[in-house]
N, CA, C and O of each residue as an XYZ file, in Angstrom:
624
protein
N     -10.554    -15.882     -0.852
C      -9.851    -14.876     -1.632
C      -8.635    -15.517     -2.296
O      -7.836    -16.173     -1.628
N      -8.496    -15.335     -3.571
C      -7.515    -15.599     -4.433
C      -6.390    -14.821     -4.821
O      -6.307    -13.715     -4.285
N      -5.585    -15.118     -5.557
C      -4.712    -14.204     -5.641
C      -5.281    -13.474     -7.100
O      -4.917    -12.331     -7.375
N      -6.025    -14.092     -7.829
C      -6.752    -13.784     -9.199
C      -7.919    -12.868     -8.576
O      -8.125    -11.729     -8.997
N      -8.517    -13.339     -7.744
C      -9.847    -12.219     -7.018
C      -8.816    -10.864     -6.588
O      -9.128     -9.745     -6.995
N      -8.225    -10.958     -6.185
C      -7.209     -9.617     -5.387
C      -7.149     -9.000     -6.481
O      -7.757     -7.946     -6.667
N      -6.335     -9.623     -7.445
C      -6.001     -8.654     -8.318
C      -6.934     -7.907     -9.339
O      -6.600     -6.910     -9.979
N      -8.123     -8.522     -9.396
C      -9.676     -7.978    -10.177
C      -9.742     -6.664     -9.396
O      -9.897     -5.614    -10.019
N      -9.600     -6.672     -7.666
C      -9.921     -5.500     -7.245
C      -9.004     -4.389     -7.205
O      -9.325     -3.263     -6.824
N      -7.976     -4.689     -7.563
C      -6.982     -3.570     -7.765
C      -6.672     -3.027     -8.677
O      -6.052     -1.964     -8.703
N      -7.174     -3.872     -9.903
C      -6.844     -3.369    -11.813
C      -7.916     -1.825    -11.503
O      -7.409     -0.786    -11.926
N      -8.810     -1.736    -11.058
C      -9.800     -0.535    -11.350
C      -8.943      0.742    -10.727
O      -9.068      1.833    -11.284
N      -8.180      0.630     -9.718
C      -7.991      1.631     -9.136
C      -6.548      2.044     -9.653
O      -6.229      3.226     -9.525
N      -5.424      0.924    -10.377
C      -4.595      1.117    -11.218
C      -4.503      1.996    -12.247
O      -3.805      2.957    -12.567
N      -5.780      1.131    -12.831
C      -6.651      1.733    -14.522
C      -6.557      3.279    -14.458
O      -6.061      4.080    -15.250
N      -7.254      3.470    -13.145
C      -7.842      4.890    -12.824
C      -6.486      5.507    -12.982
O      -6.229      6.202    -13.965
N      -5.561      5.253    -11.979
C      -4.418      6.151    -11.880
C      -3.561      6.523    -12.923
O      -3.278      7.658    -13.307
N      -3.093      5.190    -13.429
C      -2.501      5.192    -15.042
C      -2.352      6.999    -15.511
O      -3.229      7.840    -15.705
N      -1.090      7.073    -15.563
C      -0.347      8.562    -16.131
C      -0.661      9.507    -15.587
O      -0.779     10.471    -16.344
N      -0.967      9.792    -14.057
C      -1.380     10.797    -13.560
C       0.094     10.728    -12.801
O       0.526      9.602    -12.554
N       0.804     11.762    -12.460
C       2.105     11.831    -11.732
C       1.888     11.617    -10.180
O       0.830     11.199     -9.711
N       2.736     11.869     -9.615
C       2.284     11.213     -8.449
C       2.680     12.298     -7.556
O       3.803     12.779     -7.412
N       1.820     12.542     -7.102
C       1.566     14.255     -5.773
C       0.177     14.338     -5.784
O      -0.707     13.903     -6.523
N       0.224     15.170     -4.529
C      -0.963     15.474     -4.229
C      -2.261     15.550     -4.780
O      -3.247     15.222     -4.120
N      -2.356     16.088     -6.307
C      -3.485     16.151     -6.856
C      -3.956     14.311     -6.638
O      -4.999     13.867     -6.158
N      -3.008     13.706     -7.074
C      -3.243     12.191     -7.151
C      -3.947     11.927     -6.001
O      -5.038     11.360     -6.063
N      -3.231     12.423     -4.478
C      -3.616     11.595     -3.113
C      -5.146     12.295     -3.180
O      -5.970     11.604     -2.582
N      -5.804     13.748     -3.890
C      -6.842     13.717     -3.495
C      -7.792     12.838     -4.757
O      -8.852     12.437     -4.274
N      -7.679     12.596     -5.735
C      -8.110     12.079     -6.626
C      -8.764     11.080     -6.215
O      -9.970     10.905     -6.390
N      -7.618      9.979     -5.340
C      -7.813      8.640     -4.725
C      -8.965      9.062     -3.696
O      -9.984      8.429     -3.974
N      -9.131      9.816     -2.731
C      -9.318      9.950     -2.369
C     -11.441     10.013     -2.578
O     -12.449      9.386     -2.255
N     -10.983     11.282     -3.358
C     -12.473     11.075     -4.126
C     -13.178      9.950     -5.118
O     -14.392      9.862     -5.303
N     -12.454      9.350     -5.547
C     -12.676      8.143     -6.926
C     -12.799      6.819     -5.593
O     -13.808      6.113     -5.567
N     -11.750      6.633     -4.632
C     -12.117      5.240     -3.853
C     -11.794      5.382     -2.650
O     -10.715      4.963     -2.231
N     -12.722      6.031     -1.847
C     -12.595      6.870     -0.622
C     -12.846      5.839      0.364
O     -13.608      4.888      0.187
N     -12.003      6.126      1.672
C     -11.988      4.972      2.906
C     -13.286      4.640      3.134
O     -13.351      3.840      4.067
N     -14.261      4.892      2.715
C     -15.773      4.619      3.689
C     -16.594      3.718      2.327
O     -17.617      3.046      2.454
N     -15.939      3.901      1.253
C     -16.359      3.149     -0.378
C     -15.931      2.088     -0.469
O     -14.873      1.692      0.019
N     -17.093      1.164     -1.440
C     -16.515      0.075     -1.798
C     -15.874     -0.582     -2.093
O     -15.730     -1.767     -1.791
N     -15.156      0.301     -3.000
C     -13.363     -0.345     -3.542
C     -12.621     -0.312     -2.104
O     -11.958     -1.291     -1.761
N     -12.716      0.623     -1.414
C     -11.637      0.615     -0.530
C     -11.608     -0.386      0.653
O     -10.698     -0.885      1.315
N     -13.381     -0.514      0.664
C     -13.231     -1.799      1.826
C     -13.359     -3.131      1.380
O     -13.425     -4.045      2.202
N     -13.412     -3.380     -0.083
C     -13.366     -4.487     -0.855
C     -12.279     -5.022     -0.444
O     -12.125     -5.905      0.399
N     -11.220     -4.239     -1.314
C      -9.674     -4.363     -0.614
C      -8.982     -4.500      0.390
O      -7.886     -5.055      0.461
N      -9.747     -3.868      1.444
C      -9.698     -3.945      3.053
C      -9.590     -5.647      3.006
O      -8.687     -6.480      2.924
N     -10.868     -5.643      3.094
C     -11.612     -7.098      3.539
C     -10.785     -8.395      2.443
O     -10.837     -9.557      2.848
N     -10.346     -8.216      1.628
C      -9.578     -9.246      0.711
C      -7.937     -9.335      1.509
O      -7.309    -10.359      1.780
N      -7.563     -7.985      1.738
C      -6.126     -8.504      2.654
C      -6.186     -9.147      3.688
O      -5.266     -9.917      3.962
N      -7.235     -9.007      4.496
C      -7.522     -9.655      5.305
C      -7.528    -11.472      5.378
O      -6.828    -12.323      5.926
N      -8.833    -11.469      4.425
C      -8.737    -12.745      3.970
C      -7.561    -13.281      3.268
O      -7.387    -14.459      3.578
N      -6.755    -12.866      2.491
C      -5.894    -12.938      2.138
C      -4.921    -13.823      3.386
O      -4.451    -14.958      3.300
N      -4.858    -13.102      4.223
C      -3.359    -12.789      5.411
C      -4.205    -14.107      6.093
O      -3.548    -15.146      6.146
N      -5.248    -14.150      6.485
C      -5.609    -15.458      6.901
C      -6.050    -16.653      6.031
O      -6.536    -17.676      6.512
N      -5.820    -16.422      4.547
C      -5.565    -17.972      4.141
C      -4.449    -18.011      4.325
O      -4.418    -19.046      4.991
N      -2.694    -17.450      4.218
C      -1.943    -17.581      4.253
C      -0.884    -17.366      3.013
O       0.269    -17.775      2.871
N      -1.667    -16.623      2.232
C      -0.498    -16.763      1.054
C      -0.528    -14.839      0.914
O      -0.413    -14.523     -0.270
N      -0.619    -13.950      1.594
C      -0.312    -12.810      2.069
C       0.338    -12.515      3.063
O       0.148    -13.156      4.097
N       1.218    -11.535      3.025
C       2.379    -10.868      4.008
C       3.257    -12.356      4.978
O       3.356    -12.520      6.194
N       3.670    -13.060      4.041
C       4.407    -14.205      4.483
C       5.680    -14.630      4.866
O       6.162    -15.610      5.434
N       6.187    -13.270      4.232
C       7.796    -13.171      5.170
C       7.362    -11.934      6.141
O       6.426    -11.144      6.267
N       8.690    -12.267      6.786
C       8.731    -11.325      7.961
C       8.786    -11.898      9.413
O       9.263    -12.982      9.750
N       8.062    -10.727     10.390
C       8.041    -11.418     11.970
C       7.069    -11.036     12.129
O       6.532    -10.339     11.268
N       6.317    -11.413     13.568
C       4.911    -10.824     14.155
C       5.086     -9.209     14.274
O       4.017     -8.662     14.541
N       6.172     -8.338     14.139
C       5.697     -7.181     14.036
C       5.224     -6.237     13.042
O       4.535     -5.217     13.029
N       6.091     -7.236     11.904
C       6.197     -6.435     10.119
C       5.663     -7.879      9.399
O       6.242     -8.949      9.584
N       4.904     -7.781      8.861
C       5.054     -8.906      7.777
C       4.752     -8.582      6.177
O       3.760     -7.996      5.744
N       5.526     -8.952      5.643
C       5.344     -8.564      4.001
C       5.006     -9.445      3.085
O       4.737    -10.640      3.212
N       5.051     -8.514      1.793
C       5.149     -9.455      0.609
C       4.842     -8.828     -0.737
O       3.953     -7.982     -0.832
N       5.551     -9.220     -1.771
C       4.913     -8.523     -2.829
C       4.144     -9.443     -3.936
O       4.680    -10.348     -4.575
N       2.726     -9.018     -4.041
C       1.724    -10.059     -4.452
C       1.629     -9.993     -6.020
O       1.220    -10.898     -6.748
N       2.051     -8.839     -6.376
C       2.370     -8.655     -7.918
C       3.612     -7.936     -8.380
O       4.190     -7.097     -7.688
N       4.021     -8.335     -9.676
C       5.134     -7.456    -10.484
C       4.072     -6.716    -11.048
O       2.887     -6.918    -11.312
N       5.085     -5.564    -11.171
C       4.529     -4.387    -12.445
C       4.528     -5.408    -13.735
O       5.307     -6.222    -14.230
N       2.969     -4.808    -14.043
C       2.893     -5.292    -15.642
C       1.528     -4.407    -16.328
O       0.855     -3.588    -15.702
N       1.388     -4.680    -17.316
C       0.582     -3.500    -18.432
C      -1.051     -3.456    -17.221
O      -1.539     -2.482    -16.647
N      -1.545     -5.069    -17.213
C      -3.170     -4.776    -16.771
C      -3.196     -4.124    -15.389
O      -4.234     -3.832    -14.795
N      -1.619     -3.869    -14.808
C      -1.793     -3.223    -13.158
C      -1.219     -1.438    -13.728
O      -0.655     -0.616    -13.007
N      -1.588     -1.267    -15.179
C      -0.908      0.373    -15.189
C       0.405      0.346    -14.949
O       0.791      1.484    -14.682
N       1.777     -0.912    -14.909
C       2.696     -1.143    -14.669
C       3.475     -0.792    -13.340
O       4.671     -0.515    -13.254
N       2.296     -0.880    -12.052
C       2.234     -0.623    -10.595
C       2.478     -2.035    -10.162
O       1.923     -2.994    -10.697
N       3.412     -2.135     -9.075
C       3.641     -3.568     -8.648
C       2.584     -3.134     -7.345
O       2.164     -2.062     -6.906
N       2.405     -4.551     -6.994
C       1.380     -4.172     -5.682
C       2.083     -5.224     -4.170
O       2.294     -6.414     -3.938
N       2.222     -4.018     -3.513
C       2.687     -5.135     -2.213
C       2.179     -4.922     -0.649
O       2.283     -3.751     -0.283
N       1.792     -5.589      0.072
C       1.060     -5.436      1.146
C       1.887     -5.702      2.016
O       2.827     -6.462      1.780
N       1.630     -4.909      3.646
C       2.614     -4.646      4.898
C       1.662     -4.900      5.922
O       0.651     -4.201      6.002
N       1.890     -5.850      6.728
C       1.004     -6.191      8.306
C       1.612     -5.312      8.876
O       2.687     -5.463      8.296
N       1.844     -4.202      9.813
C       2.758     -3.682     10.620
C       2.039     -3.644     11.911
O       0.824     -3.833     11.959
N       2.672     -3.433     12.839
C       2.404     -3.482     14.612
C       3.151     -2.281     14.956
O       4.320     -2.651     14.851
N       3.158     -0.774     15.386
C       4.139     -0.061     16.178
C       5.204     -0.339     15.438
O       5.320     -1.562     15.514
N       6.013      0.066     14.794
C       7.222      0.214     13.965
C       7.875      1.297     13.495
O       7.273      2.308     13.132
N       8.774      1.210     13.473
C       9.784      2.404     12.459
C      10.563      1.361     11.427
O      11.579      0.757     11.770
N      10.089      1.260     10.412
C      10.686      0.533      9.499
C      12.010      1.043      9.055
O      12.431      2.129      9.456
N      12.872      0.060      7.994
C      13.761      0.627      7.623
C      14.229      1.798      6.347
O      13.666      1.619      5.267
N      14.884      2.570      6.405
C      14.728      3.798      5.346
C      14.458      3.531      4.145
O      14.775      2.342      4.136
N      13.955      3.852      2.677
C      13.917      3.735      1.905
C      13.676      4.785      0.634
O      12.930      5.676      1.041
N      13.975      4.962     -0.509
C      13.602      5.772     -1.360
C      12.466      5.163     -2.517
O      12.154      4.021     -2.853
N      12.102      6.284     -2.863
C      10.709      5.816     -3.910
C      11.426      6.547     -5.411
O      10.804      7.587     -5.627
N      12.206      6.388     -6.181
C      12.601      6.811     -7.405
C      11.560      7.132     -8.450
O      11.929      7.855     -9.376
N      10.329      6.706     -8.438
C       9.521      6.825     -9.213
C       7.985      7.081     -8.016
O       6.839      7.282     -8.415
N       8.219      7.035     -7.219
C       6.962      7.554     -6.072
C       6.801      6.586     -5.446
O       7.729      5.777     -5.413
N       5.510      6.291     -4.682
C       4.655      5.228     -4.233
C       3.592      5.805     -3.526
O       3.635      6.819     -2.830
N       2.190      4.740     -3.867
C       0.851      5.119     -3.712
C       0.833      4.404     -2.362
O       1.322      3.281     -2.241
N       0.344      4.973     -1.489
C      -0.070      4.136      0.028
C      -1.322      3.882      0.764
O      -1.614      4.683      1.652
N      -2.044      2.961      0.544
C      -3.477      2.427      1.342
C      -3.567      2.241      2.257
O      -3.409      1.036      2.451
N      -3.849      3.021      3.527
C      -3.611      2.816      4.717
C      -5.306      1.952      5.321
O      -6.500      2.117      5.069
N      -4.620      1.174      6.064
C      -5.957     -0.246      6.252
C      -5.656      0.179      7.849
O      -4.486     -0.162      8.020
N      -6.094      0.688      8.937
C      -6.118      0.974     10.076
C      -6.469     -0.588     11.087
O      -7.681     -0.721     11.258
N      -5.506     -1.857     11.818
C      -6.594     -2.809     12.316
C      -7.149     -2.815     13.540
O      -8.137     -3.366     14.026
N      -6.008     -1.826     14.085
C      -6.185     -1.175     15.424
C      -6.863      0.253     15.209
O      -5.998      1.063     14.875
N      -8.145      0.827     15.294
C      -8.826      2.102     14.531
C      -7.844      3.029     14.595
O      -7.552      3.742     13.634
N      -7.070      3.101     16.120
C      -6.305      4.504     15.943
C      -5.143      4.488     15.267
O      -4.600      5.573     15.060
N      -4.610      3.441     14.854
C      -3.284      3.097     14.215
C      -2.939      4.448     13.195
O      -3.724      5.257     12.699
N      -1.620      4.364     13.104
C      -1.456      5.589     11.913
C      -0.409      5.090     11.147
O       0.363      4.288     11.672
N      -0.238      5.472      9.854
C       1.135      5.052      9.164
C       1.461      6.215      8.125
O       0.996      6.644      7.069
N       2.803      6.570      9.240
C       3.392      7.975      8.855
C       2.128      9.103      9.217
O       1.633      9.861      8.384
N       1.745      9.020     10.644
C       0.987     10.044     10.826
C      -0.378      9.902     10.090
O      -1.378     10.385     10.623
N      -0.433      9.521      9.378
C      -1.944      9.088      8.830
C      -2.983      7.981      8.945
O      -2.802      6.807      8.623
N      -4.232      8.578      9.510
C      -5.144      7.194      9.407
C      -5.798      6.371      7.871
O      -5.351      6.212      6.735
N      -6.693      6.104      8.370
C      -7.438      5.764      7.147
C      -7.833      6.631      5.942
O      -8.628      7.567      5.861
N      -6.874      5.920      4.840
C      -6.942      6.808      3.856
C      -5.515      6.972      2.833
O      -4.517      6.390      3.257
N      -5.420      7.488      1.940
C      -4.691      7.420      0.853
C      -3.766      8.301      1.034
O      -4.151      9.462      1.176
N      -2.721      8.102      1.068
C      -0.994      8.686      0.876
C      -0.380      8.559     -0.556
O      -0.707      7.656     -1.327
N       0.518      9.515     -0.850
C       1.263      9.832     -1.888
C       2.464     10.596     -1.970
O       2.644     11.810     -1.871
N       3.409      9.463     -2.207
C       4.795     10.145     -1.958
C       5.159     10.078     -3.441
O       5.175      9.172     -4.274
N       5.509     11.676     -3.456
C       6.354     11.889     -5.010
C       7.664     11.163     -5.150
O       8.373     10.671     -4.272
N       7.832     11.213     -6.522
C       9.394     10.330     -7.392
C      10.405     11.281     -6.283
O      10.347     12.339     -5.656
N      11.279     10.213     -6.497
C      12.878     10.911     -5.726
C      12.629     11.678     -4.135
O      13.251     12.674     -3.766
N      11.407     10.840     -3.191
C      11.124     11.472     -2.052
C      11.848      9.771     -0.681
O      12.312      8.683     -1.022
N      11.762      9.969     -0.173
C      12.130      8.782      0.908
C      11.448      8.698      2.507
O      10.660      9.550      2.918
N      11.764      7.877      3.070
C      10.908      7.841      4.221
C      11.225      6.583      5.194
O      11.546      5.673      4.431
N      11.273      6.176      6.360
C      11.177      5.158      7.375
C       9.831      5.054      7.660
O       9.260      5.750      8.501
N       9.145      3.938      6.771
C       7.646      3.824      7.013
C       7.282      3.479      8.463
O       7.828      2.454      8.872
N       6.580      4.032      9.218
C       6.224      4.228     10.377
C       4.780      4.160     10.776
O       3.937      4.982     10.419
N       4.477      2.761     11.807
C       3.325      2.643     12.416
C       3.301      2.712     13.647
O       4.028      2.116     14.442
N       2.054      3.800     13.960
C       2.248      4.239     15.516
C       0.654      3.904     16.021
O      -0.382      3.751     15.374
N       0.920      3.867     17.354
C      -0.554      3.170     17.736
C      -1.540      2.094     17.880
O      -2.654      2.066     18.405
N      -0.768      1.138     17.218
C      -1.431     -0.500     17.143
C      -0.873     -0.646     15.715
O       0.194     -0.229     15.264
N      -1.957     -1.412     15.055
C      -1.351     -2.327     13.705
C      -2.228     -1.897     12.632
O      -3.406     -1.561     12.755
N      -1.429     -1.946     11.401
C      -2.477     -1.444     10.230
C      -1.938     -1.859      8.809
O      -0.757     -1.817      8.465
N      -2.931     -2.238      8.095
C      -2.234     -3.068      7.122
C      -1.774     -1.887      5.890
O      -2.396     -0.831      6.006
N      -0.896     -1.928      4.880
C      -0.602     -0.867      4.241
C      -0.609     -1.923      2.838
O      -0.399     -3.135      2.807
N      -0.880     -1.128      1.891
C      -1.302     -1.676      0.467
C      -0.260     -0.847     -0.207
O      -0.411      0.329      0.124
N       1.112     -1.076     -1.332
C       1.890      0.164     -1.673
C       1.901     -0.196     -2.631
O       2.120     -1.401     -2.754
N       1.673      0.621     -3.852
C       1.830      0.572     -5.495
C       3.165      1.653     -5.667
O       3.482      2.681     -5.068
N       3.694      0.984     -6.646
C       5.107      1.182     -6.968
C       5.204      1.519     -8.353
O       4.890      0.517     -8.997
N       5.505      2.505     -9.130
C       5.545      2.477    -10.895
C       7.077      1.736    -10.838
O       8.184      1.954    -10.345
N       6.480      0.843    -11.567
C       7.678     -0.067    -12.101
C       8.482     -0.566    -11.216
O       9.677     -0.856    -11.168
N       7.151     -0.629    -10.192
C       7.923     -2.128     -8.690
C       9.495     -1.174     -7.909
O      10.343     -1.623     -7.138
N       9.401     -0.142     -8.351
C      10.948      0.119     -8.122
C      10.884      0.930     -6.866
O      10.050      1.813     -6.664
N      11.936      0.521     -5.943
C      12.394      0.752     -4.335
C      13.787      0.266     -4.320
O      14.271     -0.780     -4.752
N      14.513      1.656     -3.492
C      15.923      1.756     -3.199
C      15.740      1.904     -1.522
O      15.081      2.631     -0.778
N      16.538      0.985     -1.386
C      16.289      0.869      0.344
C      17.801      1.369      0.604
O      18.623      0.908     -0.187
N      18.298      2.265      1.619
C      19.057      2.982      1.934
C      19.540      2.733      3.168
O      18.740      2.181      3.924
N      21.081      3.081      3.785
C      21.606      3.061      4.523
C      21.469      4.311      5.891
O      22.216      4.621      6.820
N      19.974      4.833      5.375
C      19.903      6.266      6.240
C      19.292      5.925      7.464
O      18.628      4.890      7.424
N      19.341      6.527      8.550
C      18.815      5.998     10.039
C      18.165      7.086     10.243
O      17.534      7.242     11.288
């Protein structure tokens, strides 16, 4: 897996989203268009994976969180930055989404949850915030950003 292969599989689901606002109608959209048990979704699965074990995915960090952001916003990603999260049991640190963020929840432990959710697509509206949270084992998280943009906050 490349970083050029990764990104082939993520332009479709970008493409798709492109000017749809970001709420609920969206999380079910995703839902129906590249649903956890579908190909896109375990394409993507299976590429972070490979990804995280060649080594050029989620490369900062510690064994409980590991990150990274694998793209900037630009026109062929729908101007969505794309960044991937190893997490283990966590309460991450607070943050705001000014313009939203799309969330791919990759379960590696089955029961894992992030923010209460298993496998499957999350959607937090513009001007909403959150302490991303994995409970239950480890699960990889995929987050699209309009215009890469995140305000990380002093809130506990």
């Amino acid at each position: 897996m490349t970083p050029a292969a990764f990104r082939d599989l993520v332009i479709p689901v970008t493409r798709h989203i492109a000017g749809w606002p970001l709420d609920k109608a969206l999380e079910t959209e995703l839902m129906r268009a590249f649903p956890p048990e579908g190909e896109t979704f375990r394409a993507i699965e299976h590429a972070c994976q490979a990804a995280i074990a060649a080594g050029w995915m989620c490369t900062q960090g510690n064994a409980q969180r590991k990150f990274g952001r694998i793209f900037e916003p630009d026109t062929a990603l729908a101007g969505f930055s794309v960044d991937v999260v190893d997490i283990t049991d966590l309460v991450g640190n607070h943050h705001n989404h000014p313009t939203g963020e799309i969330d791919m929840i990759m379960p590696v432990t089955p029961a894992a949850k992030f923010d209460g959710h298993g496998r499957s697509w999350l959607v937090y509206e513009p001007a909403s915030g959150h302490r991303p949270t994995v409970s239950e084992g480890r699960a990889l998280v995929l987050y699209l950003l309009p215009e890469g943009r995140i305000e990380w906050t002093a809130a506990s």
